[in-house]
C-alpha positions in Angstrom: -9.9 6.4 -23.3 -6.4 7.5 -24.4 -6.7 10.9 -22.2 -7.4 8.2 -19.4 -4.3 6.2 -20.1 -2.4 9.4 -20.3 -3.7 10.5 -17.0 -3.0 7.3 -15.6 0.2 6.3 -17.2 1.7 10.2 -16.1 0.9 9.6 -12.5 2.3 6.1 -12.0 5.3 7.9 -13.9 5.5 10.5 -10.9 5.2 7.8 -8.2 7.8 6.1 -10.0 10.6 9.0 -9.7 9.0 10.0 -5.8 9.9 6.1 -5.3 13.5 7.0 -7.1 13.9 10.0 -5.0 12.8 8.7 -1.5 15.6 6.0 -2.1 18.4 8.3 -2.3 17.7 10.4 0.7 20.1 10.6 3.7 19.8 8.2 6.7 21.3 8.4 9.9 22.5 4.9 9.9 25.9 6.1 7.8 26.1 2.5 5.8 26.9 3.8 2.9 29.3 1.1 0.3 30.4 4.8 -1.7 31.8 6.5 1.0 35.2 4.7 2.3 36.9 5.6 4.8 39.8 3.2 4.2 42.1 0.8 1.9 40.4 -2.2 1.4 36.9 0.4 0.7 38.7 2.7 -1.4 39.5 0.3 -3.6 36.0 -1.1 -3.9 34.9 2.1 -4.3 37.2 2.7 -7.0 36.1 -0.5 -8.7 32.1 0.6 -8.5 32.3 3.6 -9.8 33.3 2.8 -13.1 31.5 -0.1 -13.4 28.5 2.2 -12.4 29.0 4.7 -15.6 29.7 1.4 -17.8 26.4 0.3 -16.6 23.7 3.6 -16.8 26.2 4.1 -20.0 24.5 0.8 -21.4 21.6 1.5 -20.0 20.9 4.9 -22.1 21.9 3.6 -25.2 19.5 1.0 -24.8 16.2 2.6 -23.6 17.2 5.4 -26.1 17.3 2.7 -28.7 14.0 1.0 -27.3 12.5 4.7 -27.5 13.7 5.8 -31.0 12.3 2.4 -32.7 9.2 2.5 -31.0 8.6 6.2 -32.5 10.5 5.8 -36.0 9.7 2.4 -36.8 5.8 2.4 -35.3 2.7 1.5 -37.7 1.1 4.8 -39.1 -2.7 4.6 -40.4 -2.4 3.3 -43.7 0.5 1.4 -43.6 0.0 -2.1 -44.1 3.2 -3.2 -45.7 5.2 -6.0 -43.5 8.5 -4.4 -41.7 11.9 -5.3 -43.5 12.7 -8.4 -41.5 16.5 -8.9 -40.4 16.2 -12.6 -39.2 19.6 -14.2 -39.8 21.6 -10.9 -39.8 25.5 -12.2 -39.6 26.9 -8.7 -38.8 24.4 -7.8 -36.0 23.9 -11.4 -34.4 28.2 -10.7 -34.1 28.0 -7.0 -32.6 25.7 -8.0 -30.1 27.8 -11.1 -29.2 31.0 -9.5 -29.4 30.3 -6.0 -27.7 29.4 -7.3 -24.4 31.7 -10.0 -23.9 34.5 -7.1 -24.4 32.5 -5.1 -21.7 32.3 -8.0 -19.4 35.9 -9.1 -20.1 36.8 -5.0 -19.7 35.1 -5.0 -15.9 36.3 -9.0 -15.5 39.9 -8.3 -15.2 39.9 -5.2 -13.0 37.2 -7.1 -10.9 38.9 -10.7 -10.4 42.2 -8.2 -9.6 40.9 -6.6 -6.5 39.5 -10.1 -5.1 43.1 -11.2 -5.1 44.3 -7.9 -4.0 41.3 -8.0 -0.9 41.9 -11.9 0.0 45.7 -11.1 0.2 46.7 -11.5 3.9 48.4 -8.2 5.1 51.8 -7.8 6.6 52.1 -6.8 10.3 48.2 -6.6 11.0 46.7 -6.8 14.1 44.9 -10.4 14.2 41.4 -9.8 16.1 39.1 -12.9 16.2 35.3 -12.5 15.6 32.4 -14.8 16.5 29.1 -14.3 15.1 26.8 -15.5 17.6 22.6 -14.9 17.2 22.6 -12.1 17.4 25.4 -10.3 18.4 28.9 -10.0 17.2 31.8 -11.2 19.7 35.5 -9.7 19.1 38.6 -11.2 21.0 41.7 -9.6 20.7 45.1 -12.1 20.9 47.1 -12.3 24.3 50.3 -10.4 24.4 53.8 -10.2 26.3 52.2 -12.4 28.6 48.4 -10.4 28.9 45.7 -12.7 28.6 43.1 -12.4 25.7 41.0 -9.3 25.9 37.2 -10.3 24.8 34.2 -7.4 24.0 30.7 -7.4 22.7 29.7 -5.8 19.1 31.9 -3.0 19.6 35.2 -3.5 17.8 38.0 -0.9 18.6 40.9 -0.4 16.0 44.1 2.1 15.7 43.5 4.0 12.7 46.4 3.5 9.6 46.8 -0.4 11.0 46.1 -3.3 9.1 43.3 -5.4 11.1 43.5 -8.8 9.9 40.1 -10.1 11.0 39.2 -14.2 11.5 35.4 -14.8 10.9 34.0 -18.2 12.7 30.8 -19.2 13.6 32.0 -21.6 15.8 33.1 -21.2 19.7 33.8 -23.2 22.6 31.7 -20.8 24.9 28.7 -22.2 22.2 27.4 -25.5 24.4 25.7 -26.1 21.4 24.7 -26.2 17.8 22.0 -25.1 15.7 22.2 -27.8 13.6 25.8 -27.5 12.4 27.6 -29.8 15.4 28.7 -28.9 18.7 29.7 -25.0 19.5 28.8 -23.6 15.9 26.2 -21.0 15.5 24.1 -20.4 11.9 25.5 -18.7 9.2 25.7 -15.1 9.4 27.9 -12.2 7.1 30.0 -9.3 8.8 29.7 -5.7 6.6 31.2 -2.6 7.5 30.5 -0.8 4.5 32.5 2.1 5.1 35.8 0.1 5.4 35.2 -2.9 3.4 32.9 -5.6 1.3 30.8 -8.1 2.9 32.5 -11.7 4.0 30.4 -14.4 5.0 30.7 -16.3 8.5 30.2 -19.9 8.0 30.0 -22.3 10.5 32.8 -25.1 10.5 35.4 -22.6 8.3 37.1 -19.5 9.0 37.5 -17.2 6.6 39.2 -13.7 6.6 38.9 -10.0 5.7 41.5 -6.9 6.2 39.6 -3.6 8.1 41.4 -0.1 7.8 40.4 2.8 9.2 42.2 6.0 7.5 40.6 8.4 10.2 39.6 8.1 13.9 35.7 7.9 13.8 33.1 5.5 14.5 31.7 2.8 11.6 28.6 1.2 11.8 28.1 -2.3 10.5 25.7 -4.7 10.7 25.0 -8.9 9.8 24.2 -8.8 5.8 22.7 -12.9 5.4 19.4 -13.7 7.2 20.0 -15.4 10.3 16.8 -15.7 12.7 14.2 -13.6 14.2 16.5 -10.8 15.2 18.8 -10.6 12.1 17.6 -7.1 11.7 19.5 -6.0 15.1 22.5 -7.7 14.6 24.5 -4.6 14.3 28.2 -3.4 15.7 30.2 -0.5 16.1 34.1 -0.1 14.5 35.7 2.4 16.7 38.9 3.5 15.4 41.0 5.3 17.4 44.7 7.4 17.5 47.2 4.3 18.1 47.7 6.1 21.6 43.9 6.3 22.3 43.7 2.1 21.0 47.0 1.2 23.6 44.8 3.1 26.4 41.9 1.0 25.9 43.0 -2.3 25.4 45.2 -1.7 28.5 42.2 -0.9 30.5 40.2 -3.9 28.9 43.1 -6.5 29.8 42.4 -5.0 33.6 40.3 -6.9 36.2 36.4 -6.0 36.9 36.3 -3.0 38.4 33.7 -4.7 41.0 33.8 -8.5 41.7 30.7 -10.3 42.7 31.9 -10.8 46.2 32.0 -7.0 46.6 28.9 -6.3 44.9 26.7 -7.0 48.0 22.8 -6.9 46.9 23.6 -7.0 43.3 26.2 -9.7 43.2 23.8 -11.8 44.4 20.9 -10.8 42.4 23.5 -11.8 39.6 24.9 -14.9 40.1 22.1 -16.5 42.5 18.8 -14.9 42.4 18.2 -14.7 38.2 21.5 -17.0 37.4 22.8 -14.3 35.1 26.4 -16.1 34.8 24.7 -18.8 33.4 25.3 -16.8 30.0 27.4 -13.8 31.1 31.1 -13.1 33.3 31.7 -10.0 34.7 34.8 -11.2 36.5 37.5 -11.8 33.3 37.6 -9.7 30.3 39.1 -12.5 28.7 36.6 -15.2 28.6 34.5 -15.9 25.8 31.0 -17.1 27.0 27.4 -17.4 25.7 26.3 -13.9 26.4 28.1 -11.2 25.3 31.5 -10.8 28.1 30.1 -7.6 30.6 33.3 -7.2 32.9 33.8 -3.7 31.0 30.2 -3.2 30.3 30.2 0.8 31.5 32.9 1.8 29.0 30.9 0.7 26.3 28.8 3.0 24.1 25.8 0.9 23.6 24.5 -2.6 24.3 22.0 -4.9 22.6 24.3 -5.5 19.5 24.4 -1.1 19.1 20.7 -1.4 19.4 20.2 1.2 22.4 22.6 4.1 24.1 24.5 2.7 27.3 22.3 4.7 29.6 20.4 3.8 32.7 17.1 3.9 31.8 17.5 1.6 28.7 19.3 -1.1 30.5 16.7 -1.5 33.4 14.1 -2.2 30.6 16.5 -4.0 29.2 17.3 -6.5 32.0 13.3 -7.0 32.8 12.1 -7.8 29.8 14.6 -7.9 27.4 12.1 -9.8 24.3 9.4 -6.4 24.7 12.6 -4.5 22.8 13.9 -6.9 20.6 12.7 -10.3 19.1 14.0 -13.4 20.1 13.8 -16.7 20.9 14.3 -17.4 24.4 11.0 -18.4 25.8 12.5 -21.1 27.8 15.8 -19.7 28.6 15.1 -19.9 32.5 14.4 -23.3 32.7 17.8 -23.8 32.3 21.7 -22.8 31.9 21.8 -23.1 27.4 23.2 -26.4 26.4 20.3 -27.9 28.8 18.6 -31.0 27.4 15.5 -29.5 25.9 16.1 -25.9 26.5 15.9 -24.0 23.5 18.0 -20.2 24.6 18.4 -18.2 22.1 18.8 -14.8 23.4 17.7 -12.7 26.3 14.8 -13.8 28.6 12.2 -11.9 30.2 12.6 -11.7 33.9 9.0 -9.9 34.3 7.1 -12.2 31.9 6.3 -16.0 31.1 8.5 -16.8 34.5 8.4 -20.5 34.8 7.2 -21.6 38.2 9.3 -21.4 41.1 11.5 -18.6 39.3 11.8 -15.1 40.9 10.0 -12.2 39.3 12.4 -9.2 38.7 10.8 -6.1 40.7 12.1 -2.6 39.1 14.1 -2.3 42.3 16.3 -5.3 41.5 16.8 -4.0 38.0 18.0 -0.7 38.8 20.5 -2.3 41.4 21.8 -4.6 38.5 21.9 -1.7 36.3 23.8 0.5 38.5 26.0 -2.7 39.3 26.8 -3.1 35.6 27.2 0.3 34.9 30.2 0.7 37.2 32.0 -2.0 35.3 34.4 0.4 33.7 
């Protein structure tokens, strides 16, 4: 029986560290909290490191202490005399009240610190506005020197050594309406970049505020971090940081008109706005309007679509555009019975063009997606 135990017990043990080792291996997502890339991150980073040691510090003592009175102090054959009770010990019952409320106070001050230091508003930061919709991420950039408002989908572009003082809201106008926190408010969701700062929640009816810096141009990849709805999973982004030249380049060209209108479109204009009602959710005439769907009058200049789910490349956005649900959950069975907002029409997300088409709807043929998706992939 006790070689069975042993057996047992030393294989679970070797599952145990496989389980430990898995854990740690590398991913290509590059979301990792301990490897900052600027300020506000280093400074975390500089905060969990110690606090780390502190912690597997504790930890040893206490599974070596575990281990060393489980062999020293265990019941031999032939021992039946009761263990020296210490019940009512004044001098232990005060280390082991004392020495951790000195640790926590030790980590409490540094700790409470950075918050202050993190919730501080930076001076001369560029203000960029972000909406957390279900379930993408919507970024607007401020109008300047008399330029209107310059509004993208889940990729956010930065200059790199800048200060981005970033406004989180749930709430939009372009939002007709709410899921069940009032008119043009969203659910709440939580923005993460892990590379370049903590997590900061989006709430609907407050705003509340983080500061981004990027030390080095490069691409981040964050993601929502509180559970949101079927697709909570995919609601990822992209922070792009950029040379301050590279960062005046694009935003110039985003502030631009749509490199195609719908008038000069022809056969895929029409597809667009009349045959399957895409501007019901979407524009693809003003880069600064915030709308439903994710703002596609600079589509083609983006990296990926489908909050960074899929590469910006052809093939993926015809699947994309007929059926949409077949690559990504969501909740937008009835989406085509009506523009959102519709009494009774429950939209949230993309709907299938190919599949479940109410009656009297068009069905999307291949040939109509691939003029849409050449159409949208010109928007530059």
């Amino acid at each position: 029986m006790t070689n069975r135990i042993w057996r047992r017990g030393r294989w679970l043990g070797l599952v145990g560290v496989a389980a430990v080792a898995l854990t740690a291996c590398g991913t290509t997502d590059r979301q990792s909290a301990v490897s900052p890339h600027g300020t506000p991150a280093h400074r975390i980073d500089n905060l969990i490191l110690p606090i780390w040691g502190i912690a597997i510090a504790i930890g040893l003592i206490v599974i070596g202490a575990v281990v060393f009175i489980a062999v020293r102090y265990r019941r031999r054959p032939g021992d039946d005399g009761r263990p020296r009770q210490i019940h009512g010990s004044l001098g232990l019952e005060i280390a082991w009240t004392v020495v951790p409320a000195v640790i926590l106070i030790g980590i409490a001050v540094p700790t409470i610190s950075l918050i202050f230091k993190t919730d501080a508003t930076p001076t001369n930061a560029m203000p960029v506005t972000v909406i957390g919709k279900q379930w993408w991420w919507e970024f607007e950039y401020p109008a300047a020197n008399g330029q209107k408002p310059v509004v993208v989908a889940d990729e956010l572009h930065i200059p790199t050594g800048t200060d981005v003082y970033l406004s989180l809201t749930a709430c939009d106008p372009s939002l007709p309406y709410g899921v069940n926190n009032g008119p043009g408010c969203n659910v709440i969701h939580s923005f993460w970049v892990p590379e370049l700062a903590g997590k900061t929640d989006v709430v609907p009816g407050r705003t509340n505020h983080m500061t981004l810096r990027a030390d080095t141009p490069g691409t981040y990849l964050g993601q929502c971090s509180q559970y949101c709805g079927l697709s909570h999973a995919n609601m990822r982004f992209r922070v792009i940081a950029q040379s301050p030249s590279d960062f005046d380049t694009w935003l110039a060209g985003q502030r631009q008109g749509p490199a195609v209108t719908l008038a000069t479109a022809g056969q895929a204009g029409s597809l667009f706005s009349t045959t399957f009602q895409c501007t019901n959710c979407h524009t693809t005439s003003s880069s600064s309007t915030s709308t439903y769907g994710p703002n596609l009058t600079h589509l083609g200049s983006r990296t990926t679509f489908a909050s960074g789910s899929f590469a910006l490349t052809r093939d993926n956005l015809i699947r994309w555009i007929m059926n949409a649900p077949g690559l990504l959950p969501m909740q937008s069975q009835d989406c085509r019975r009506g523009p959102p907002g519709t009494p009774g029409v429950t939209c949230v997300g993309m709907p299938s063009f190919t599949l479940n088409t109410p009656k009297g709807m068009p069905v999307m043929t291949r040939a109509d997606a691939e003029t849409l998706a050449d159409y949208l992939l010109s928007l530059k």
